[in-house]
TILOTOR-29203 format. One record per residue (C-alpha): residue number from 1; x, y, z. Coordinates in nm, 3 decimals, always signed. Example, Ala and Ser with C-alpha at 12.3 -4.5 7.8 and 13.67 -1.06 7.14 Angstrom:
REC_1_+1.230_-0.450_+0.780
REC_2_+1.367_-0.106_+0.714
% end
This chain:
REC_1_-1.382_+0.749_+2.461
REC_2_-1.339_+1.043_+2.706
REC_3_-1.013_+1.107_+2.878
REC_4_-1.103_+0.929_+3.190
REC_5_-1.156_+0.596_+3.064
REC_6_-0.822_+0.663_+2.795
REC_7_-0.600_+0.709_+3.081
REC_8_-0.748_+0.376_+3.284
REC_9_-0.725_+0.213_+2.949
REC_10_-0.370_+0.299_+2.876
REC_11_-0.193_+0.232_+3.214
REC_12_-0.394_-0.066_+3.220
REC_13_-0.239_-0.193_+2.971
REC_14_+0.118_-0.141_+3.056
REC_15_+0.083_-0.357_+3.361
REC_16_-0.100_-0.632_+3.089
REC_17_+0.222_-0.649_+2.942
REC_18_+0.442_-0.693_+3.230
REC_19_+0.169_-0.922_+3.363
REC_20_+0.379_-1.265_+3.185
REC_21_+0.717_-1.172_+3.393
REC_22_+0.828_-1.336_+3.699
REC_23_+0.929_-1.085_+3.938
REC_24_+1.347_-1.107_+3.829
REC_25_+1.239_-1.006_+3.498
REC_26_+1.127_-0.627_+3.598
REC_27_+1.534_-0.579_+3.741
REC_28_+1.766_-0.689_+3.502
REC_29_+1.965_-0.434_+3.282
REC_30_+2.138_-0.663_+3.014
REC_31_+2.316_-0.338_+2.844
REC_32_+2.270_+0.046_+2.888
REC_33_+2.005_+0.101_+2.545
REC_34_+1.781_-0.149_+2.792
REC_35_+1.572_-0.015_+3.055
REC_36_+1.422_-0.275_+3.357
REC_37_+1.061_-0.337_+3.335
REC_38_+0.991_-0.195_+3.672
REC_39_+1.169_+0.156_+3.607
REC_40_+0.940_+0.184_+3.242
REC_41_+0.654_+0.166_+3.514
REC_42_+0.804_+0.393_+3.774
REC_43_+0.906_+0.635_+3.484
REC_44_+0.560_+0.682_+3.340
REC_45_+0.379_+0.688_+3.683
REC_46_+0.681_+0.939_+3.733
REC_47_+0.543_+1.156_+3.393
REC_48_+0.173_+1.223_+3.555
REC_49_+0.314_+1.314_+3.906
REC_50_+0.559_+1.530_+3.782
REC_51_+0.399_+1.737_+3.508
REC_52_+0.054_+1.675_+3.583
REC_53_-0.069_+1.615_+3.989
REC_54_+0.200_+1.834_+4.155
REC_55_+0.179_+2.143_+3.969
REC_56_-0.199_+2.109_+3.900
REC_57_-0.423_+1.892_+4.191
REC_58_-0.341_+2.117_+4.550
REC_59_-0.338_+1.948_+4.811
REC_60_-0.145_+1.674_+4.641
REC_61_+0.120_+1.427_+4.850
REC_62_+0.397_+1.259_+4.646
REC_63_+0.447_+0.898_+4.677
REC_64_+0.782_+0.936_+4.749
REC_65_+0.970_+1.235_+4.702
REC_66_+1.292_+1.055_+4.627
REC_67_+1.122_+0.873_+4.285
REC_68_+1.215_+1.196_+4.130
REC_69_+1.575_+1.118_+4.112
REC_70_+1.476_+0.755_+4.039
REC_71_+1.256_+0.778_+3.747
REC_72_+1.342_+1.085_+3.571
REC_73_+1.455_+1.054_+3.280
REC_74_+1.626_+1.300_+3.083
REC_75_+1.448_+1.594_+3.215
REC_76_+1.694_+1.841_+3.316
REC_77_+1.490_+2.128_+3.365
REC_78_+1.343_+1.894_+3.658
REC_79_+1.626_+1.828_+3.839
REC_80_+1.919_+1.519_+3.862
REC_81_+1.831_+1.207_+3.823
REC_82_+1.971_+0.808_+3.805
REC_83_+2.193_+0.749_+3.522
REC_84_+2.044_+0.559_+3.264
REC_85_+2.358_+0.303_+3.324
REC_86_+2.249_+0.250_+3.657
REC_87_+1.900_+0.168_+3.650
REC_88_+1.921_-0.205_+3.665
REC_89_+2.098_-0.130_+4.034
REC_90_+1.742_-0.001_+4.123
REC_91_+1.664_-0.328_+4.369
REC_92_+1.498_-0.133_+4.565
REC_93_+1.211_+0.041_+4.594
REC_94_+1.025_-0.334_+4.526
REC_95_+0.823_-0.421_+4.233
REC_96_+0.519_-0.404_+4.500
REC_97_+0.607_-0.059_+4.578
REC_98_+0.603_+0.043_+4.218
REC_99_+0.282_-0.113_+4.172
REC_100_+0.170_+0.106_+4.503
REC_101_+0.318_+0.404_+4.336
REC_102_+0.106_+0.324_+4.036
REC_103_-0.223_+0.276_+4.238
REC_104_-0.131_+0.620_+4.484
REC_105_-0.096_+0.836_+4.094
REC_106_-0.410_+0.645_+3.947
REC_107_-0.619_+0.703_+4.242
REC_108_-0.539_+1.101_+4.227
REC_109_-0.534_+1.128_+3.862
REC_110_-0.871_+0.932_+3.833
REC_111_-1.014_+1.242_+4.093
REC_112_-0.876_+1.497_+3.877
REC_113_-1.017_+1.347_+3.574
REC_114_-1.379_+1.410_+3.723
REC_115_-1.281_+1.768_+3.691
REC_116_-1.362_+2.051_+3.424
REC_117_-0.991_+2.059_+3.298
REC_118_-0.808_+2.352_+3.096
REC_119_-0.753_+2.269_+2.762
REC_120_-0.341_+2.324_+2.796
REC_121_-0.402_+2.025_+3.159
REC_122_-0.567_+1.824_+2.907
REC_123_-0.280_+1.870_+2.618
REC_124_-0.054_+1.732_+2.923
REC_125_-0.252_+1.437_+3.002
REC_126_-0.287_+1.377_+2.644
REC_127_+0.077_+1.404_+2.588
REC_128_+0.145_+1.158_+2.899
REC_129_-0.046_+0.956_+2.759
REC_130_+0.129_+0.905_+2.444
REC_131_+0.458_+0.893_+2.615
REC_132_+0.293_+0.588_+2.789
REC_133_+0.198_+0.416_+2.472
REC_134_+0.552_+0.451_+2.348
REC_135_+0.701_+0.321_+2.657
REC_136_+0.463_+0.027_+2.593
REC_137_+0.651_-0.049_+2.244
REC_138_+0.950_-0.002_+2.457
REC_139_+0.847_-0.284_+2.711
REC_140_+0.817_-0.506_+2.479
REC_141_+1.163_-0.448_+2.294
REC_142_+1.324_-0.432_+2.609
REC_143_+1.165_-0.763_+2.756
REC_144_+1.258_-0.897_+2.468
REC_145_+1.606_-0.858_+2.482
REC_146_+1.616_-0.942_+2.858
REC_147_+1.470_-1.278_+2.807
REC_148_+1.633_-1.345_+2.441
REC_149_+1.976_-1.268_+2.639
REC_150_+1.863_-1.554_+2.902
REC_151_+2.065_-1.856_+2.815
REC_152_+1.727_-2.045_+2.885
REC_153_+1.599_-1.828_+2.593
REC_154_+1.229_-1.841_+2.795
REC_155_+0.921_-1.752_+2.597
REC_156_+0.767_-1.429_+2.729
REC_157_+0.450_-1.554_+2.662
REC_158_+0.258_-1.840_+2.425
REC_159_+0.000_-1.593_+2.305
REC_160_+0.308_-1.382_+2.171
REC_161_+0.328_-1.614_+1.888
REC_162_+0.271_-1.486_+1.525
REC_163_+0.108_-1.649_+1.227
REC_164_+0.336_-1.756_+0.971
REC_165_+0.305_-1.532_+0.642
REC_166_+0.196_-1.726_+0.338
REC_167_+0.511_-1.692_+0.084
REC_168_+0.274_-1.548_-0.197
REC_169_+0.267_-1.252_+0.023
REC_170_+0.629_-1.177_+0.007
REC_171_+0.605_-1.127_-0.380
REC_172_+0.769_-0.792_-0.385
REC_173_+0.739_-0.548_-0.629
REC_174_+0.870_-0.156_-0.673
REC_175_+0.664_+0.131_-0.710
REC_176_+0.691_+0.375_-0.922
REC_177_+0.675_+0.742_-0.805
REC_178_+0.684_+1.051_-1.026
REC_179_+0.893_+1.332_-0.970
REC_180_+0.694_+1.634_-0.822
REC_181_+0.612_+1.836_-0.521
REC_182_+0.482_+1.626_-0.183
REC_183_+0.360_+1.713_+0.126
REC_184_+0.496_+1.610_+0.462
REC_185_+0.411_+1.600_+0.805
REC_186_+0.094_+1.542_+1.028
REC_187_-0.212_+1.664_+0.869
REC_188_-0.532_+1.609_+1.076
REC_189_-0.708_+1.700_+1.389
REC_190_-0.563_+1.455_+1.627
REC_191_-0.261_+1.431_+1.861
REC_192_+0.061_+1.417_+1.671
REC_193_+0.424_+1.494_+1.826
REC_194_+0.586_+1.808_+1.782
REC_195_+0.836_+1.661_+1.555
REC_196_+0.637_+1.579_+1.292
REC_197_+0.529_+1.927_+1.221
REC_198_+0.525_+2.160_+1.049
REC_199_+0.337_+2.031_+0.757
REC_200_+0.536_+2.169_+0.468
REC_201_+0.643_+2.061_+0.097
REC_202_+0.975_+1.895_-0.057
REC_203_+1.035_+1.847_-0.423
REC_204_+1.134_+1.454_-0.522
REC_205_+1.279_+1.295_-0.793
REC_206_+1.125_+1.007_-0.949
REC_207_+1.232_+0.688_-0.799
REC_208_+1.124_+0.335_-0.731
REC_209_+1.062_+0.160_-0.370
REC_210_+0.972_-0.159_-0.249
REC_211_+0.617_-0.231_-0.148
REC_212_+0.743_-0.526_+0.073
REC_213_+1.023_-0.528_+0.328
REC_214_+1.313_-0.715_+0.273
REC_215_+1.264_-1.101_+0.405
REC_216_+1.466_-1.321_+0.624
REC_217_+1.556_-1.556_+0.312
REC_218_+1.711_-1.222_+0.116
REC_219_+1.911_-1.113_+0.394
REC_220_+2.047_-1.486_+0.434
REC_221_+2.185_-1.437_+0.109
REC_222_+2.422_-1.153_+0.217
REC_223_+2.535_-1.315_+0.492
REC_224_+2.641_-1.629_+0.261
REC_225_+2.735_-1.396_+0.006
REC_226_+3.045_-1.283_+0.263
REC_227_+2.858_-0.919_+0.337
REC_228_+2.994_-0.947_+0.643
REC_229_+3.313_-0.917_+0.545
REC_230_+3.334_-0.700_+0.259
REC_231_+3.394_-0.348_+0.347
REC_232_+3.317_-0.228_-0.016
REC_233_+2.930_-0.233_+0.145
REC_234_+2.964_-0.064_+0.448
REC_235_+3.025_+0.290_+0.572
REC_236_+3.369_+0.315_+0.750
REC_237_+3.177_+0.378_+1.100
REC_238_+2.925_+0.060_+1.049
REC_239_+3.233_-0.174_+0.937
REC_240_+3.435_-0.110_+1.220
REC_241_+3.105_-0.181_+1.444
REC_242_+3.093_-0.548_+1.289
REC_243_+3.502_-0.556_+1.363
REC_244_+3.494_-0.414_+1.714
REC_245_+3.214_-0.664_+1.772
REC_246_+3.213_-0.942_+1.576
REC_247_+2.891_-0.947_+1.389
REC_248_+2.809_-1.204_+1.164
REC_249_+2.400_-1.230_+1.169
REC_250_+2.090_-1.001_+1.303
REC_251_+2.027_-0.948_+1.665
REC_252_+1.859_-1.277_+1.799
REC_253_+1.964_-1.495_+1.499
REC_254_+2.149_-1.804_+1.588
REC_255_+2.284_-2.144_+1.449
REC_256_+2.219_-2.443_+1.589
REC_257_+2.388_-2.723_+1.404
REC_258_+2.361_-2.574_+1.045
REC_259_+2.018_-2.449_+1.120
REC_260_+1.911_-2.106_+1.152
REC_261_+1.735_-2.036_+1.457
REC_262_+1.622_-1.663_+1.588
REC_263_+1.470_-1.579_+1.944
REC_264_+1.107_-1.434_+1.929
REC_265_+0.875_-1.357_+2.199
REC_266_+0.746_-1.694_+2.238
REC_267_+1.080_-1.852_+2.237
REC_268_+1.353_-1.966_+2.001
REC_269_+1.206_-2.092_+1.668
REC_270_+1.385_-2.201_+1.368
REC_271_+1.420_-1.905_+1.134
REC_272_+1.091_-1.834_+0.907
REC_273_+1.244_-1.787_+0.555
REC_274_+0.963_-1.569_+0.387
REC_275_+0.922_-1.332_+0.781
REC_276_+0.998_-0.940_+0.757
REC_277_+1.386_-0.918_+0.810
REC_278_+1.392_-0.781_+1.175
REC_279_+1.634_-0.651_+1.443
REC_280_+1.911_-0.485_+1.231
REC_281_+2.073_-0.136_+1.274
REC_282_+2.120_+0.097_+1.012
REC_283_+2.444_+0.049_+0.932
REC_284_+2.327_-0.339_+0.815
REC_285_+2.053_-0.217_+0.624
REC_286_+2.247_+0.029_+0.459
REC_287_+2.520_-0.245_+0.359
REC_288_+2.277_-0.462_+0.248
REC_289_+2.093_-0.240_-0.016
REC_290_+2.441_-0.150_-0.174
REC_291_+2.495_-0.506_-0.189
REC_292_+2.168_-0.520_-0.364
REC_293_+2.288_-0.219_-0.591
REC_294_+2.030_-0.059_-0.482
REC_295_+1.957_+0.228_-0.155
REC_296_+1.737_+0.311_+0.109
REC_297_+1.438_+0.571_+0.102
REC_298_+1.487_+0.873_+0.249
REC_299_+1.205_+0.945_+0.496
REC_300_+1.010_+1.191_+0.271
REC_301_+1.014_+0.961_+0.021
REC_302_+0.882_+0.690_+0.268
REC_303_+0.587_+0.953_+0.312
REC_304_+0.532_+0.995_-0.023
REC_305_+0.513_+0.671_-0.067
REC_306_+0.316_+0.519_+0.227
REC_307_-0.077_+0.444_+0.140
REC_308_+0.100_+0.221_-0.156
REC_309_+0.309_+0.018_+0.082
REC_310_+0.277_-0.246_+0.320
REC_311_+0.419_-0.139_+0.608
REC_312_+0.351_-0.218_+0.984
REC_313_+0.540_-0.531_+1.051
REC_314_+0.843_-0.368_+1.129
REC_315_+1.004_-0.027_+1.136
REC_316_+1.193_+0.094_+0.832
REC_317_+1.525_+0.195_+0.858
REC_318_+1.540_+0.544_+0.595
REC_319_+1.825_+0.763_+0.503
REC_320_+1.759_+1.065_+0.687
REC_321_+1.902_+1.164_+0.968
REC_322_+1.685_+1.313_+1.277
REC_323_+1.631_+1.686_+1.199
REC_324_+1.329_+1.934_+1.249
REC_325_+1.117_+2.048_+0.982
REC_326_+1.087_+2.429_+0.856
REC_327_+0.901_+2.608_+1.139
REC_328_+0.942_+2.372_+1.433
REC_329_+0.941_+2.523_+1.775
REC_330_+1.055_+2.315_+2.103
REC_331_+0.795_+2.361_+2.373
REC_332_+0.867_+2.614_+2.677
REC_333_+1.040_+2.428_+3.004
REC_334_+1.053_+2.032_+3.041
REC_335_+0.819_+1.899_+2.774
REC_336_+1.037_+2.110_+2.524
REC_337_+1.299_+1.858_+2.622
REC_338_+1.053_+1.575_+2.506
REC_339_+1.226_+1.543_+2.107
REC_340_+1.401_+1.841_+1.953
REC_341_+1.739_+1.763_+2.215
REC_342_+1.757_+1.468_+2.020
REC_343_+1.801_+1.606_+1.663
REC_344_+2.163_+1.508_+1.602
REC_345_+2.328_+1.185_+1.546
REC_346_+2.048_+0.947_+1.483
REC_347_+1.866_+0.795_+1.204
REC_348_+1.475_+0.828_+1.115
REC_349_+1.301_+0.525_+1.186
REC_350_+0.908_+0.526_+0.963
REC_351_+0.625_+0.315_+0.947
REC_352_+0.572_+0.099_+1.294
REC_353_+0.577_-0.275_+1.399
REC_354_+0.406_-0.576_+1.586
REC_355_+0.431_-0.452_+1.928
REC_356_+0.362_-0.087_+1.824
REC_357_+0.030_+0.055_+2.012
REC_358_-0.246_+0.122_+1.713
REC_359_-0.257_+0.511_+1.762
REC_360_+0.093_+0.525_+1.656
REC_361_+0.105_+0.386_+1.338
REC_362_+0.033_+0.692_+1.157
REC_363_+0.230_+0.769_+0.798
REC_364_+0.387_+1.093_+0.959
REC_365_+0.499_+0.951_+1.252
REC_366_+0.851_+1.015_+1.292
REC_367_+1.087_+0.727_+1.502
REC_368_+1.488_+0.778_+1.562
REC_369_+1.782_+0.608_+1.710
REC_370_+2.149_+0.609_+1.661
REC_371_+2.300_+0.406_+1.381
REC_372_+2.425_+0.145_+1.541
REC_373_+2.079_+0.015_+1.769
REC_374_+1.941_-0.272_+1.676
REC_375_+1.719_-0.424_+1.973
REC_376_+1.415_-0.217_+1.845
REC_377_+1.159_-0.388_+1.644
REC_378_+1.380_-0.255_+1.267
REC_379_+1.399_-0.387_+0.904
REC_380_+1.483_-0.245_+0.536
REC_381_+1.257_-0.150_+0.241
REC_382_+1.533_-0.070_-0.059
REC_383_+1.470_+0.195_-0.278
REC_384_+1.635_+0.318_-0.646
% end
């Protein structure tokens, strides 16, 4: 596939996914960690003008000059922008107009694609692109927390719906994995991010992790088990997060006479025992391996690991915090801003889940967020 049809492709289908929504859906801002449907597609339209058409196609006209203090981000080598409080006040410019500002980009970008391009416009495109895909994954974990906040609990969609996972497949077993020298980071041809190079080696000690994720049934037994309530299992920070806001279950877990129940997105459906554990932070996952005696991988031992696991279901909380390998270099101007301002405070996510787009779910792919998120697609693999 040539670049052309991967950029119709890809911002085709981030209007797929928003196709299911009624038009209140792309507006509402339930908490700050939650962006509105209609500013994900006003952010990534935002991404092509920006770094792509203005500098690159002359004579270009923006949409609207005043979308670039509406759908930046957290460039600040661009320029100010909305807080990311403050999006869901965005009523206006319409959902229409967004969709205009989508066709206005496409149209020029489709007329630059027809071009001879320099490899370093191409790297751009390629990197938009990505950025794109991402903000798909995002879409989805952010619709799903808009709708799964709705006291009407509506289904996004009917063809959302998952098979159930035969119980033989949630036979879990550890792996074994000698001590010895391992190699991490992207190796291959293709696009990666910058923060999963440089490719580089780490010494292990032997240990043992699980080849399945932790179920829905397991993690039912902590919560009868009082886990909730026993600080011997928690890190000081995490147990004054279930204090401070009284948590007694998993994001989207609820019970409804004695039954548990948990919001998916094709509605609320009674709990499926033997399902991947999914929506906890990492200060739950962390809790619950100690109650299990046991710890989580860190994420070079997740690498290490990978080809033997199954993994893809959901993303894997590790033990490592968000840091840049030996030899890692931030990108000159804006698109250095794109991950290394981000190395501090925040926990690497591995693996991938349901709603993650296919290119992504590579074994070196690094993910991160901040101990106490939960609304992304997260669940626990234990380790010893």
């Amino acid at each position: 596939m040539n670049l052309a049809e991967k950029y119709k492709e890809v911002r085709k289908k981030s209007e797929e996914i928003c196709k299911p929504l009624k038009t209140e859906d792309y507006v509402v801002q339930p908490v700050a960690d939650v962006s509105p449907p209609k500013w994900h597609l006003g952010h990534t339209t935002w991404f092509f003008e920006t770094f792509v058409l203005t500098p690159t196609l002359i004579p270009y006209i923006q949409f609207d000059p005043r979308y670039d203090y509406l759908f930046n981000s957290y460039y600040e080598t661009v320029g100010a922008r909305v807080m990311r409080t403050d999006r869901g006040n965005l009523s206006r410019p319409s959902v229409e107009e967004v969709y205009k500002y989508r066709e206005h980009v496409d149209h020029a970008m489709n007329l630059l694609l027809e071009k001879e391009l320099a490899t370093e416009l191409q790297d751009i495109i390629i990197l938009g692109l990505n950025h794109e895909e991402q903000h798909q994954e995002l879409l989805l974990t952010d619709i799903k927390y808009i709708l799964g906040h709705n006291p009407l609990f509506n289904a996004y969609s009917d063809k959302a719906a998952r098979k159930k996972t035969p119980k033989d497949e949630f036979v879990n077993e550890f792996l074994s994995i000698p001590a010895g020298m391992y190699e991490i980071g992207y190796d291959g041809d293709g696009f990666c991010f910058d923060n999963e190079l440089c490719r580089h080696q780490v010494y292990l000690q032997a240990f043992k992790i699980a080849r399945q994720q932790v179920t829905n049934e397991e993690y039912l037994e902590f919560i009868n088990d009082g886990g909730y309530h026993n600080h011997r299992f928690w890190h000081s920070e995490g147990f004054e997060w279930v204090k401070n806001n009284y948590i007694t279950a998993p994001l989207y877990w609820h019970n409804i006479g004695g039954i548990w129940h948990n919001y998916t997105l094709n509605g609320l459906k009674e709990l499926e025992m033997e399902g991947a554990l999914c929506h906890v932070n990492f200060y739950e996952a962390a809790a619950f391996a100690a109650w299990k005696g046991m710890r989580l991988p860190n994420e070079f031992e997740w690498e290490a690991a990978a080809r033997q696991l199954d993994w893809g279901k959901r993303w894997d909380w590790t033990n490592s915090a968000y840091l840049p390998y030996p030899g890692y270099k931030k990108a000159d101007g804006a698109i250095g801003e794109y991950n290394g301002k981000f190395m501090v405070n925040q926990m690497v996510l591995r693996g991938a889940s349901e709603v993650t787009p296919a290119g992504h779910s590579r074994i070196s792919y690094r993910n991160f967020f901040h101990p106490h998120l939960r609304w992304q697609y997260t669940g626990i693999r234990l380790a010893q």
